[in-house]
ZAMARGU-4260 file (C-alpha; in steps of 0.2 Angstrom, whole numbers, plus 5000, padded with zeros to 4 digits):
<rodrens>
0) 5697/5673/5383 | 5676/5677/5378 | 5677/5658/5370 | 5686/5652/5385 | 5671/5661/5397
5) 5655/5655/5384 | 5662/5636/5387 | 5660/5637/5405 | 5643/5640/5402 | 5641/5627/5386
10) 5646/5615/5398 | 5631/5619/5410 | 5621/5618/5394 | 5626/5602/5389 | 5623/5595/5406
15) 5606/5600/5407 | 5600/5591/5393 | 5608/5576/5398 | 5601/5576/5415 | 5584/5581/5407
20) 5585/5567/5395 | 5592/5552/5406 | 5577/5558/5420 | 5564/5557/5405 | 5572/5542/5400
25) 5570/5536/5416 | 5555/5539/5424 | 5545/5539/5406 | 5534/5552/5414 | 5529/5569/5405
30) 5525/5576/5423 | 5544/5577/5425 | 5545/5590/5412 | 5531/5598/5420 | 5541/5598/5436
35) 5557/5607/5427 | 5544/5622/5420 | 5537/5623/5438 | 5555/5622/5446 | 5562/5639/5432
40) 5544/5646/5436 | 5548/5651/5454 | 5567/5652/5452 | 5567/5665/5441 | 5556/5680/5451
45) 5569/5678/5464 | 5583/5678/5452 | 5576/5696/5443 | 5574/5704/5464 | 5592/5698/5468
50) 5600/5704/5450 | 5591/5720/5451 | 5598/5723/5469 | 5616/5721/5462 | 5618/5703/5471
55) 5630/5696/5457 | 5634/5698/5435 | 5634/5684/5423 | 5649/5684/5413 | 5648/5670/5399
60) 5656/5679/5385 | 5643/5674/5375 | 5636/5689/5366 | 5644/5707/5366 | 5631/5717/5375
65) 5637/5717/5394 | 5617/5715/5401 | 5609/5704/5387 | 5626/5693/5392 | 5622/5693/5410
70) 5603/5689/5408 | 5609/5672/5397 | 5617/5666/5411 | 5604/5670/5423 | 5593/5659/5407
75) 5607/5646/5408 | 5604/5644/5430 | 5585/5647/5431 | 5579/5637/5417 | 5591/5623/5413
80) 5603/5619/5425 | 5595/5620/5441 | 5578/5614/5437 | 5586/5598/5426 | 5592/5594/5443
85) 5578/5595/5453 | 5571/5586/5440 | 5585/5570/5440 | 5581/5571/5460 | 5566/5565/5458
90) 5565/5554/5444 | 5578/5543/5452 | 5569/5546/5470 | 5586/5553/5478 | 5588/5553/5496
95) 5593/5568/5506 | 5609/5561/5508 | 5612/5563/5489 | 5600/5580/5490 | 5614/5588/5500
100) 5628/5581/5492 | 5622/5589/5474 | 5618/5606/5485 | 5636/5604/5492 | 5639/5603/5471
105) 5632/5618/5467 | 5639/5630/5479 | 5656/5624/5473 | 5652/5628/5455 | 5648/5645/5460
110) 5663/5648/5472 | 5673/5642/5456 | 5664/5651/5442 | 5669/5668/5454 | 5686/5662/5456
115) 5686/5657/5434 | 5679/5677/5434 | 5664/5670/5423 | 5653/5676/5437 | 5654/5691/5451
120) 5649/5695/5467 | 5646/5709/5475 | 5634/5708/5491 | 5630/5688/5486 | 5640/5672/5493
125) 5642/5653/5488 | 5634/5649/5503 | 5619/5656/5502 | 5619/5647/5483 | 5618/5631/5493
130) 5607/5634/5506 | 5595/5642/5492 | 5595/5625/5481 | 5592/5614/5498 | 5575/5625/5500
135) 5572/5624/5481 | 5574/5604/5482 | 5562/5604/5495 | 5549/5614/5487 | 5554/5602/5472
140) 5550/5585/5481 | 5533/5593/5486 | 5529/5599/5468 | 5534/5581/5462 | 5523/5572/5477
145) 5508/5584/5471 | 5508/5581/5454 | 5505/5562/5458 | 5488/5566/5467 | 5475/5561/5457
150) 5463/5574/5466 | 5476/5589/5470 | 5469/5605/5479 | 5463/5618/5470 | 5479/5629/5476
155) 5491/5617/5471 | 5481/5617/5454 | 5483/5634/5450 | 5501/5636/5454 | 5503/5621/5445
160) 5496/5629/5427 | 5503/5646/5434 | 5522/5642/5436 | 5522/5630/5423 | 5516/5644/5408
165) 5529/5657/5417 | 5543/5651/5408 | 5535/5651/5392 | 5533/5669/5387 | 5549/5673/5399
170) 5560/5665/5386 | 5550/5672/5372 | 5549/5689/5378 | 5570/5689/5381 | 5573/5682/5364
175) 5563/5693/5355 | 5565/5711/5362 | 5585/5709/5369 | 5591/5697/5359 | 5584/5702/5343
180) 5580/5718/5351 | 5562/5718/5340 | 5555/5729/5354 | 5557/5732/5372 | 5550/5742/5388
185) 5553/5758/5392 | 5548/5768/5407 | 5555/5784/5412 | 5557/5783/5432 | 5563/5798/5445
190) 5571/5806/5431 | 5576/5805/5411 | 5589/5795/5413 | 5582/5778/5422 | 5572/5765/5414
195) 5563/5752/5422 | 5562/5737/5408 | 5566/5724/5418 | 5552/5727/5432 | 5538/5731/5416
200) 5545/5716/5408 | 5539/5704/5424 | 5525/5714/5428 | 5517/5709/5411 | 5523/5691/5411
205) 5515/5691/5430 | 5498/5698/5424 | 5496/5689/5410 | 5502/5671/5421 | 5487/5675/5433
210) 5475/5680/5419 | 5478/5664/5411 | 5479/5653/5426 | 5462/5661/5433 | 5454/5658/5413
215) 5458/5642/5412 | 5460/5633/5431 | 5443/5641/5436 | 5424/5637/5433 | 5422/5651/5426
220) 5408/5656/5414 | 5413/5663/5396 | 5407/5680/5397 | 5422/5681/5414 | 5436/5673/5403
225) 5432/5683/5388 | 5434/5698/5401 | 5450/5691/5406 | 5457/5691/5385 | 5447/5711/5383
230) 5460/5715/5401 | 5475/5708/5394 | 5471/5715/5376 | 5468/5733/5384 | 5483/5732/5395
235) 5495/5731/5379 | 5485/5743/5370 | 5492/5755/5384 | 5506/5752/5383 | 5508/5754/5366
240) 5498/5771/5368 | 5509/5778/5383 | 5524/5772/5373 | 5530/5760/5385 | 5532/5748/5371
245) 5545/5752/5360 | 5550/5746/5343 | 5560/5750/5330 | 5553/5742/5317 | 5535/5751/5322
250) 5526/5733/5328 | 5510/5737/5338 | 5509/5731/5354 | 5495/5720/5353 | 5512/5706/5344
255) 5511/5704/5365 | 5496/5696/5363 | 5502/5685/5354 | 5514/5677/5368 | 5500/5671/5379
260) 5492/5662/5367 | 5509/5653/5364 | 5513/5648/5380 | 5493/5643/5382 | 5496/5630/5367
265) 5512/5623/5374 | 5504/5621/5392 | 5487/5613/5384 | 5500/5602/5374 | 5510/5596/5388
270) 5496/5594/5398 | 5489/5582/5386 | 5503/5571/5384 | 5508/5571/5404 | 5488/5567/5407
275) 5488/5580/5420 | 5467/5588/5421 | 5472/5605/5427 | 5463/5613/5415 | 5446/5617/5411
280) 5437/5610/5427
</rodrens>
């Protein structure tokens, strides 16, 4: 039965890929890619509010531990399958017609996957599935249209380089501490017995998302962005002073710093290649 449940959700997998890599294919545009990161960026805070609130469980029977279990379905939604369709959308310039065919898609995967029990309810429905991914093409069509703007605004700018380094130390973050369970966030809240990871977890990837996105998509002298990396280094510093980061293989806290500077790389990179002169005005 636990293989029967992980398929559902290779199957999603192996879709994504494929729409990835026939939209690549055909629009021969590394904007696209782009696209996808910014399409997971904003997908994915509103995933974490909805999970936290006990809107719905992943159930892909892919790994033992119940919640690391869940969040790889969550991974599997925000940043492959959904995004690769937004993504395919616009690459082959699909009209609404299509849009709310594809929507009308969706929700009936999710009524299906609840029916499979590969995926629960509780306060959640399908239908507010599909009238979440109409709004989510939407946004993605403007995304698409401003990324083609040789003079974008400087908003558009910063929430360009902003949701497109989110995912970056997202995934990083989630392989490393729950998968290989390396470290991980621990705050004692109300009482002993509740721990607020999760919230830690996105306030971090957030503050350093904004610390990047102002260093490098503002005119900024050197002393301010040097201020920016002293911020970011004393903020995990803390944490590793008040205990909030916890391993148990004794890493400090400052391997966090290393995750910005990862996704900094890979954003620089594929800036380059899709010739996109967000950075470094």
């Amino acid at each position: 039965m636990v293989l029967s449940f992980a398929y559902w959700y290779y199957g999603l997998i192996a879709l994504s890929v494929v729409l990835l890599g026939a939209s690549l294919s055909h629009g021969k545009n590394w904007r696209l890619l782009v696209l996808h990161l910014m399409v997971a960026g904003i997908i994915h805070p509103f995933e974490v509010v909805v999970m936290l609130t006990g809107g719905y469980y992943y159930i892909p029977g892919i790994v033992p531990d119940p919640q690391v279990d869940s969040l790889i379905g969550a991974l599997v939604s925000d940043l492959l399958i959904v995004p690769a369709s937004a993504v395919a959308i616009n690459s082959f310039s699909l009209s609404w017609r299509f849009i709310l065919g594809i929507a009308a898609v969706f929700t009936g995967i999710d009524w299906l996957y609840v029916k499979a029990g590969v995926y629960v309810h509780f306060w959640w429905k399908s239908i507010y599935t599909g009238i979440g991914i109409i709004i989510l093409y939407a946004i993605g069509r403007r995304f698409w249209l401003g990324l083609q703007e040789k003079q974008p605004s400087l908003v558009f700018r910063l929430l360009t380089i902003y949701l497109t380094y989110i995912p970056i130390p997202i995934v990083i973050n989630f392989v490393v501490s729950r998968v290989f369970n390396i470290f991980k966030f621990e705050y004692l809240l109300f009482s002993a017995l509740e721990k607020n990871h999760p919230v830690i977890n996105a306030v971090h990837i957030i503050l350093t998302g904004l610390v990047f996105t102002l260093c490098f998509g503002l005119r900024l002298r050197f002393r301010y962005r040097l201020l920016g990396i002293i911020l970011l280094v004393s903020v995990n510093l803390a944490l590793g002073y008040y205990n909030i980061f916890v391993s148990p293989i004794e890493m400090s806290s400052q391997y966090l710093t290393l995750v910005p500077i990862i996704g900094a790389l890979f954003v620089f990179a594929l800036f380059h290649v899709a010739k996109l002169n967000y950075l470094f005005p």
